[in-house]
Each structure stands twice: as C-alpha cells, then as structure tokens.
C-alpha positions as CSV (number, residue, x, y, z in Angstrom):
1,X,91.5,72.0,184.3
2,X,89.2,75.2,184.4
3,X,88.8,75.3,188.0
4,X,92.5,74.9,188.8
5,X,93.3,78.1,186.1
6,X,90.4,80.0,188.6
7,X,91.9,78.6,192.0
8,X,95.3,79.3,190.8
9,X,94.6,83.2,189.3
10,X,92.5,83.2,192.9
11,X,95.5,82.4,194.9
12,X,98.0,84.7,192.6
13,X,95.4,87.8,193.3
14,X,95.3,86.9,197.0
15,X,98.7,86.6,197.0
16,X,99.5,89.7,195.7
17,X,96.8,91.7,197.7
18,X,98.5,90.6,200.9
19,X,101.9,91.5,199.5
20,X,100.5,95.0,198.5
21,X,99.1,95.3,202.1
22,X,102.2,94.3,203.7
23,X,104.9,96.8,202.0
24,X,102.2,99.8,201.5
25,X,101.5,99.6,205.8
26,X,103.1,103.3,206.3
27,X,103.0,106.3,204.2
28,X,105.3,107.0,201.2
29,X,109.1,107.7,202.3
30,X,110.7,110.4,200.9
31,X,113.6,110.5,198.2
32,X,116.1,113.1,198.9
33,X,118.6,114.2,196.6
34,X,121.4,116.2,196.0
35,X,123.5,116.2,193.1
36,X,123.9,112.4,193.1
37,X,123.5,111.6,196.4
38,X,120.8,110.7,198.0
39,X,120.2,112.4,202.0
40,X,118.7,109.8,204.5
41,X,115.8,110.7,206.3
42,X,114.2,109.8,209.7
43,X,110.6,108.9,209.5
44,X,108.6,110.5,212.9
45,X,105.4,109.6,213.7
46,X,102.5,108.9,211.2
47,X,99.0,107.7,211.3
48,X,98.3,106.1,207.7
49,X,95.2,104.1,206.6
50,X,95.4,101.4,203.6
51,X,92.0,100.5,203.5
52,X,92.3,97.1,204.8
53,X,94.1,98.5,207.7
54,X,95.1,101.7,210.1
55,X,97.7,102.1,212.0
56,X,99.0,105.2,213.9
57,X,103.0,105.0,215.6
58,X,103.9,107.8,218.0
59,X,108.0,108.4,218.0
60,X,108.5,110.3,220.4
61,X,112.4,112.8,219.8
62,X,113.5,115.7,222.3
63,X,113.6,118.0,218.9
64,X,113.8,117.5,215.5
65,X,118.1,117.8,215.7
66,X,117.1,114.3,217.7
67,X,115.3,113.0,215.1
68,X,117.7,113.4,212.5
69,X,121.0,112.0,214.1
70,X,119.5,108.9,213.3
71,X,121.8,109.9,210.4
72,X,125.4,111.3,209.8
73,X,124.4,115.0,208.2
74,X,124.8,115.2,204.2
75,X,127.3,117.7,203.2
76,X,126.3,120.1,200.6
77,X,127.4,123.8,199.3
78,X,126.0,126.9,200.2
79,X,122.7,127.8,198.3
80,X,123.0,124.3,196.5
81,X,119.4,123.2,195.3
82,X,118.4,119.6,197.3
83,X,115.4,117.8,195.6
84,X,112.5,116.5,198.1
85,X,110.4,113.7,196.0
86,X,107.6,111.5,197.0
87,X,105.8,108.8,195.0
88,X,103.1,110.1,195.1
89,X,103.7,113.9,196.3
90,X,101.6,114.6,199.1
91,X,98.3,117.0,199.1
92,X,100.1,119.0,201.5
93,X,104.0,119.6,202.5
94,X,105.4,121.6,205.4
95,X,109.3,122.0,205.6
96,X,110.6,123.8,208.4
97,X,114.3,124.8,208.5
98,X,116.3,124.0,212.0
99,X,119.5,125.8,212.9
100,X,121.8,125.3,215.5
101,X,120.7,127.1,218.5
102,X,117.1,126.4,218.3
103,X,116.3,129.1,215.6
104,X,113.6,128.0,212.8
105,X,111.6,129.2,209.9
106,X,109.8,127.7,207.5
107,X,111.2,126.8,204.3
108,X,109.1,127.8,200.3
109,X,109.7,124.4,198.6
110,X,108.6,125.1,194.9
111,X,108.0,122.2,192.5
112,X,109.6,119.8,195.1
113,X,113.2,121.8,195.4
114,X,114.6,123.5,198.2
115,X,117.8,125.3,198.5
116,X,120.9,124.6,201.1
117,X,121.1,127.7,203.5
118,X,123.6,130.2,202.7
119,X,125.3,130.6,205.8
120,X,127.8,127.5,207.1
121,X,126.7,125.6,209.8
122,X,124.5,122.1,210.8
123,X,120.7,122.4,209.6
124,X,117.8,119.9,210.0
125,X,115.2,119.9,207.7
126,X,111.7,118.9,209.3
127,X,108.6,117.8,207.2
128,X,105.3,117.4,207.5
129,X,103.4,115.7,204.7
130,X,99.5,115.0,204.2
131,X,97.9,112.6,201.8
132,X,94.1,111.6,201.9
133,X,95.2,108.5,203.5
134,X,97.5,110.0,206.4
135,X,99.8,112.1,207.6
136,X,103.6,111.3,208.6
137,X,106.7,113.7,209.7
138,X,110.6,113.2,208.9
139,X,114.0,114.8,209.3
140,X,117.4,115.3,207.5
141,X,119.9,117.0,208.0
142,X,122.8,118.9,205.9
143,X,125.9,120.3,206.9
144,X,126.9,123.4,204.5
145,X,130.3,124.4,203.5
146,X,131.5,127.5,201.4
C-alpha cells in the first residue's frame, strides 16, 4: 500500500511537471484592456527558455500594421486610458506608437497604462517585452473616435 501512495504522488508530480512544461512553452501573453473590453493582440517573434526547454520562433510581418491585422482594430475614444497587463510584468517594456503613414514614437507606459492618441485615425501599438527567461514582441491596434 505505501509504495503505490509513492508511485501514485510520483506519477501526479510527473504529470503535472509535463503539463506545466507544455502550457508555459512561450512567454507570457499580454492582457489588454479597455473599459471592459479586452483588445486582442498578435504575438511576433520570441525566443523563451523554460528550463527544461528553449525555443526561439521568427514571424516574420512587412511592419508592425501587418502584424496586427491579425485582428479587427479595437475602437476606443480619444485620450481614453488602455491597460497593458502581464502575469508576470516583464523586467523591461518598450511600446512604440504606429500611425497611419508610417510615422512612430515611442509611447511612456506608467504603472502598466497607456493612453488612446488624441487625434482620430487607425494606430498600432507595438511591444517589446523582456523577462530573465526571454524576450517576445506583439501588436494591437485601436481605432480612435472623438
């Protein structure tokens, strides 16, 4: 009876190691928000290392307005605040600010919030996040109405 309690706790902690390696592959994905609605995103390329394994994907998009049609764009109000979450938050963040036309800046994101340009128009949103384990880039986009 003993050894079946430690082949059966063996085979549960196996079990769940090789679930835990299966879904935690990649790097986090982010959780965009605004208001109540939650903007898709477009993961780009990432290299990400889980300990047991590494793996690096190359995704290869003309620009980053590419890269986000993946999904319709999220409509949202001029100067509205959009909430960029990860579990857990990156050691670094980049967010740069597409417009139509090819013009781009980067973008301050302060405790995880951005804000909606204030000028109408299409806008893609690209990031660049950094954890110990990896790196990984992704795109949304927002359409903004007065």
């Amino acid at each position: 009876m003993k050894w079946l309690v430690i082949i059966g706790a063996f085979l549960t902690g196996f079990l769940f190691l090789s679930l835990n390696m299966l879904y935690n592959s990649g790097p986090p994905k982010p959780y965009i928000v605004v208001g109540d609605d939650e903007i898709p995103s477009t993961e780009g390329s990432y290299c990400w290392d889980s300990g047991a394994s590494s793996k690096c994907e190359d995704k290869v998009f003309r620009d980053a307005f590419e890269m986000a049609a993946q999904h319709e764009p999220t409509s949202v109000r001029e100067g509205e605040e959009i909430e960029v979450k990860f579990t857990p938050f990156p050691d670094e963040f980049q967010l740069v600010q597409w417009k139509e036309g090819g013009e781009r800046k980067q973008v301050v994101v302060k405790d995880g919030n951005i804000y909606a340009p204030e000028q109408p128009g299409l806008y893609v949103f690209q990031i660049h996040a950094e954890w110990e384990q990896g790196d990984a880039t992704y795109a949304f986009s927002v359409k903004v109405s007065s």
